[in-house]
N, C-alpha and C positions, 0 to 999 in steps of 0.2 A: 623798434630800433632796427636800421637796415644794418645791414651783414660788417659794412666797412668801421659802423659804429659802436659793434658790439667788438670788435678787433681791436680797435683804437682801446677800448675801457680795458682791453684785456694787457694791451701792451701797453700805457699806462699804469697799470696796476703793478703787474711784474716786475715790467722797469723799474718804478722806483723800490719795490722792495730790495731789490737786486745791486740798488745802489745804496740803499742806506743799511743794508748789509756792510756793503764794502766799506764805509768810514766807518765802521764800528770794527772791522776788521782791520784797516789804517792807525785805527786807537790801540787795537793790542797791538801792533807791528813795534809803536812810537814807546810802547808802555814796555816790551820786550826785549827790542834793541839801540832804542834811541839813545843817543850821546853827544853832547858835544864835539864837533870837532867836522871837519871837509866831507863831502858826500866820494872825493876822491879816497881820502884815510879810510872812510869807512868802509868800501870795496876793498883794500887791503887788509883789513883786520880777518885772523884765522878765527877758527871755531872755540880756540881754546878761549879767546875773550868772554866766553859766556861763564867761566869760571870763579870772575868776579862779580858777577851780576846777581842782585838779594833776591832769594827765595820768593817773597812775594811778588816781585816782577812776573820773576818766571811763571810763577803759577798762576797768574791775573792773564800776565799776556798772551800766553798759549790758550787757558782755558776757553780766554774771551774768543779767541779767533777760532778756536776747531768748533766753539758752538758758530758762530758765525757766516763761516764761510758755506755749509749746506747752501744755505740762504742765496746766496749769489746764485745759484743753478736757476731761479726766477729771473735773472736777469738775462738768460740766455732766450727767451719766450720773444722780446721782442725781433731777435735775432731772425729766431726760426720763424714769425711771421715775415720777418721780409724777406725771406727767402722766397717761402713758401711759393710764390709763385713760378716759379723755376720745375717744378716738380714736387714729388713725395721722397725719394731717396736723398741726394743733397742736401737738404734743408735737417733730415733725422741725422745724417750720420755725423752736420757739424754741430747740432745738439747733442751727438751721444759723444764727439770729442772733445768738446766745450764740457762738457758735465766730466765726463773722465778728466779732464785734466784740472777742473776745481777740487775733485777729490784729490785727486794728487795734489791739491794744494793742501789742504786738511791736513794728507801725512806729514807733508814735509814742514807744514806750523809744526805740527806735534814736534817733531825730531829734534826741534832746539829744546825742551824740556829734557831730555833723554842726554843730549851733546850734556848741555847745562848740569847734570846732574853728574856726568861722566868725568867731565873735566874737573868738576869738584870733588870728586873720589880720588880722583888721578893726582891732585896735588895735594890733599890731605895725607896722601899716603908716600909722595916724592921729594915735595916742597920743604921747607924751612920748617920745620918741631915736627916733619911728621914721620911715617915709620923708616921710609927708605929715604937716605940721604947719600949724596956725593956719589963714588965711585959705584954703588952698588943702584943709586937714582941712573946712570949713566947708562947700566947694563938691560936695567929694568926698560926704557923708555927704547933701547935696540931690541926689543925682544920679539923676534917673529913680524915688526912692522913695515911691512910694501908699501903700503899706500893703496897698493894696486887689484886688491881683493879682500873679501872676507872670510872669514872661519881661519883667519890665520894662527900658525903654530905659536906654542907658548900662551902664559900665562897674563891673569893680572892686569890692573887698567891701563896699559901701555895696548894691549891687546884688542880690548874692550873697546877700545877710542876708536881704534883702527878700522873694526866693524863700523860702529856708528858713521866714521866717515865715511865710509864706503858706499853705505844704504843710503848714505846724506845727498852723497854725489849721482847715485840710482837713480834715484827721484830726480834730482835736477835735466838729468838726459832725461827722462820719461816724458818731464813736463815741457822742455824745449821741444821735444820732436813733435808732441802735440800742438803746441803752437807752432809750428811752422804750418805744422797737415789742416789744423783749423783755419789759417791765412791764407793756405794755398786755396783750397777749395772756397774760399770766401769772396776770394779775387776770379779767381775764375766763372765764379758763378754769377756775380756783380756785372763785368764785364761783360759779357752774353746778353745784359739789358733785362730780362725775364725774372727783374726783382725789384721789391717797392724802395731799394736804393739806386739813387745816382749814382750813373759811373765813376761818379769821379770819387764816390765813395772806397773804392776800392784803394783809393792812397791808404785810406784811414784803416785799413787791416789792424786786428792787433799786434801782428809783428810788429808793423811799421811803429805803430803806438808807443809798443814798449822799449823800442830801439830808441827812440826819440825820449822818452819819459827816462832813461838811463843813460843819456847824455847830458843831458841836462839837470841830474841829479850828481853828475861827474863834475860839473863844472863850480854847484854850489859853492860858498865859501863856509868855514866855521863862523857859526856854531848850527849854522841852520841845514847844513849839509850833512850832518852826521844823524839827524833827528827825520832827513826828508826820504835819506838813501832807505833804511831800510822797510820803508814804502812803496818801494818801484814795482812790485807785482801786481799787488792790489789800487795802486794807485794808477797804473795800467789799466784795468780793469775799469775803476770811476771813468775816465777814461771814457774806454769804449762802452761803455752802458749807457751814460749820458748822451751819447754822441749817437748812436743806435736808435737810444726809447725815442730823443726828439724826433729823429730822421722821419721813421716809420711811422710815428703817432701822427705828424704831420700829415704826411701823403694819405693817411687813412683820414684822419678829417678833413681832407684836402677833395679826397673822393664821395664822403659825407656829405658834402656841402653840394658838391655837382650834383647828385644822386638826385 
């Protein structure tokens, strides 16, 4: 088996693990937050809507995905093969930000179990029959909440929520800035030519991807919009996996066959 051949079985292999990861990760996404209703509505819904959502959801659709999503980091193999010929630095460091930033995907599944759990404390204990109601609900729900930080002053799940969103919103910068720093160097090292992608593959960054894959999840209408939206990460991702494994596997049997 020549060199280009054993590449191709290896980015094959990865590849699709990488991607039949991700729709089993698209399944808890759909099992977690899917709903009826506009892929627009559903970018406007706050965190506290998890507060209606049944227990078994939550603990199906988290669970599914934080087992799941590891798995995806095989999908980055095809990547750093096509890089690879650009150099040794490049190619590791957008596999070590591609990998950093799926575990940051990890956290941030988990967090909606945590919100979920939160916001169901928070109204068992503010809401209609439960301990704190009306004027003293009013007080409670001001108590010590910025928005703007964590470990805030005061008590009680008014407080509590306040954290979680905080760390919620953490992670979300974390994982944007890595995707920017994963596109940038992706496109730059594309364009240079000294990778087994097309230049013109550099349109296809995953920025570009998911900027595209969230417009057009914006635009859905009910009831298919509200079940599609909160898939845009992962659905991102199918995405650029698919788009990647062929790319690469090609060029490698493509070199296979010349050989």
């Amino acid at each position: 088996m020549t060199d280009s051949a054993s590449k191709a079985r290896l980015v094959l292999i990865f590849g699709m693990i990488g991607i039949i990861s991700v729709v089993f990760t698209i399944i808890s996404d759909l099992i977690l937050l899917g709903r009826p209703g506009s892929g627009y509505s559903f970018f406007l819904l706050p965190t506290e809507c998890m507060a209606w959502i049944s227990g078994w959801r939550i603990t199906l659709g988290t669970f599914l995905g934080v087992f799941m999503l590891p798995f995806q980091i095989a999908g980055l193999v095809p990547l750093y093969i096509g890089l690879r010929p650009s150099g040794k630095a490049v190619p590791a460091l957008t596999g070590l930000i591609g990998a950093h930033g799926l575990v940051m995907g990890v956290a941030f599944h988990t967090t909606y179990a945590f919100l979920a759990g939160g916001w169901k404390l928070y109204h068992s204990t503010t809401g209609p029959g439960g301990l704190v109601t009306g004027s003293e609900a009013g007080s409670f729900i001001g108590s010590g909440t910025t928005g703007l930080s964590a470990g805030t002053e005061g008590a009680g799940p008014s407080a509590l929520m306040n954290d979680f969103q905080f760390y919620w919103k953490l992670i979300i910068v974390i994982m944007v800035t890595e995707l920017i720093l994963l596109s940038a160097l992706y496109i730059i090292t594309v364009l240079k030519g000294r990778t087994l992608f097309p230049k013109w593959m550099a349109v296809l960054n995953p920025a570009a991807i998911m900027t595209t894959v969230i417009l057009i999840l914006l635009a859905l209408p009910a009831p298919v919009g509200g079940y599609a939206a909160p898939t845009m990460l992962n659905l991102s991702n199918f995405t650029f996996f698919i788009i990647s494994t062929l790319v690469v596997y090609g060029k490698l049997k493509h070199d296979t066959a010349d050989a």
